[in-house]
N, C-alpha and C positions, 0 to 999 in steps of 0.2 A: 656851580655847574653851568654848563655853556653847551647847546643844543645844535647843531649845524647839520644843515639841509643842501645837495647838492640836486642840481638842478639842470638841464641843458643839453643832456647827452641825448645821443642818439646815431642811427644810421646816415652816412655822410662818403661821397665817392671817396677816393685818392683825388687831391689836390684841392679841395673844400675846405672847408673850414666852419667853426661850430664858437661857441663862446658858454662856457659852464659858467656856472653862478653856484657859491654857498652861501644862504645868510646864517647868522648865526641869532639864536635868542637864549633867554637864560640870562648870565650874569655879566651882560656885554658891556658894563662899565669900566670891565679895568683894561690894559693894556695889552692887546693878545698879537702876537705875530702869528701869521697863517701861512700856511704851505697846502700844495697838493700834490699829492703822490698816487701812482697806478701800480696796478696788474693786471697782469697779464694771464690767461689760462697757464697754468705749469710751471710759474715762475715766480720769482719772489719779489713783492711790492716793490719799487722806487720810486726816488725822489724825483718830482718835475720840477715844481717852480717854489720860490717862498717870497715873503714881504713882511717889512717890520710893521709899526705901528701906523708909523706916520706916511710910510711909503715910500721912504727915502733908498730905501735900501731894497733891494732885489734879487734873488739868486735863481738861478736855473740850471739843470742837470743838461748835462753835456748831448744828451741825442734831440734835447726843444730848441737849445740857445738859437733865436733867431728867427723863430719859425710859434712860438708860443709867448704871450704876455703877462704875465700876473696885475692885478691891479684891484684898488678896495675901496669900497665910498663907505669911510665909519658912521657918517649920519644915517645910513640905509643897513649898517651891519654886515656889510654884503662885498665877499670877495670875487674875484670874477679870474676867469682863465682864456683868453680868448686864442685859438689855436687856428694855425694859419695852414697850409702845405702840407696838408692830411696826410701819411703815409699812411699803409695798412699795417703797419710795425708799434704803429698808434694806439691801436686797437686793446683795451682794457680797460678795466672798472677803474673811475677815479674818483678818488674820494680827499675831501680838505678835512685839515687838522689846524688845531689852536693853541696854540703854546703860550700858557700863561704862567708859567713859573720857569725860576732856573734864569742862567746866562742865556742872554739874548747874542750867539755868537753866528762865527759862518757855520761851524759844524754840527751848533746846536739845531740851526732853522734846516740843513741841510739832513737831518737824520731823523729816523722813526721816533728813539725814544726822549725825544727831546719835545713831544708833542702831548700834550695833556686831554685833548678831546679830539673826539673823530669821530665824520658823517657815515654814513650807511655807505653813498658810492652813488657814480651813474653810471651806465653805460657806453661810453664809445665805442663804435664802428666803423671802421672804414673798409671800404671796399674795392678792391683791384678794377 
């Protein structure tokens, strides 16, 4: 089992920027690729950003690419999202997932059920 904590969220203008954090505890020895995904009030969860093991690899949902970072320091357990050019479109609970089983593919780190553990959520707000 693998425990993740997200961290960071908060109230932030339009054009701000915020940097969330999940650590993860539990059984953080094996090799887990992380993702974070949102919602929104009314709408149905998506995918933001993901990261393999080692870092090498990164994917991003097409409304961040450019404007949001993924990145992970495994000595610390802790993945991070730093998010740049706040829109108010931004605005939703985000929550990281841990994928430790299964194909480590684009589609897998890309999609909900390809995630074996998941955080409570923070809040993001941004504001017009």
């Amino acid at each position: 089992q693998v425990q993740l904590v997200e961290s960071g969220g908060g109230l932030v203008q339009a054009g701000g920027s915020l940097r969330l954090s999940c650590a993860a505890s539990g059984r953080t020895s094996r090799s887990y690729a992380m993702g974070w995904f949102r919602q929104a009030p009314g709408r149905e969860r998506e995918f933001v950003a993901a990261i393999n093991w080692s870092g090498s690899v990164t994917y991003y949902g097409d409304s961040v690419k450019g404007r949001f970072t993924i990145s992970r320091d495994n000595a610390k357990n802790t993945v991070y999202l730093q998010m740049y050019s706040l829109k108010p479109e931004d605005t939703a609970v985000y929550s990281c997932a841990a994928k430790g089983s299964g194909l480590i593919t684009r589609a897998t780190m890309t999609s909900q059920p390809g995630y074996d553990y998941w955080g409570q959520g923070t809040q993001v707000t941004v504001s017009s």
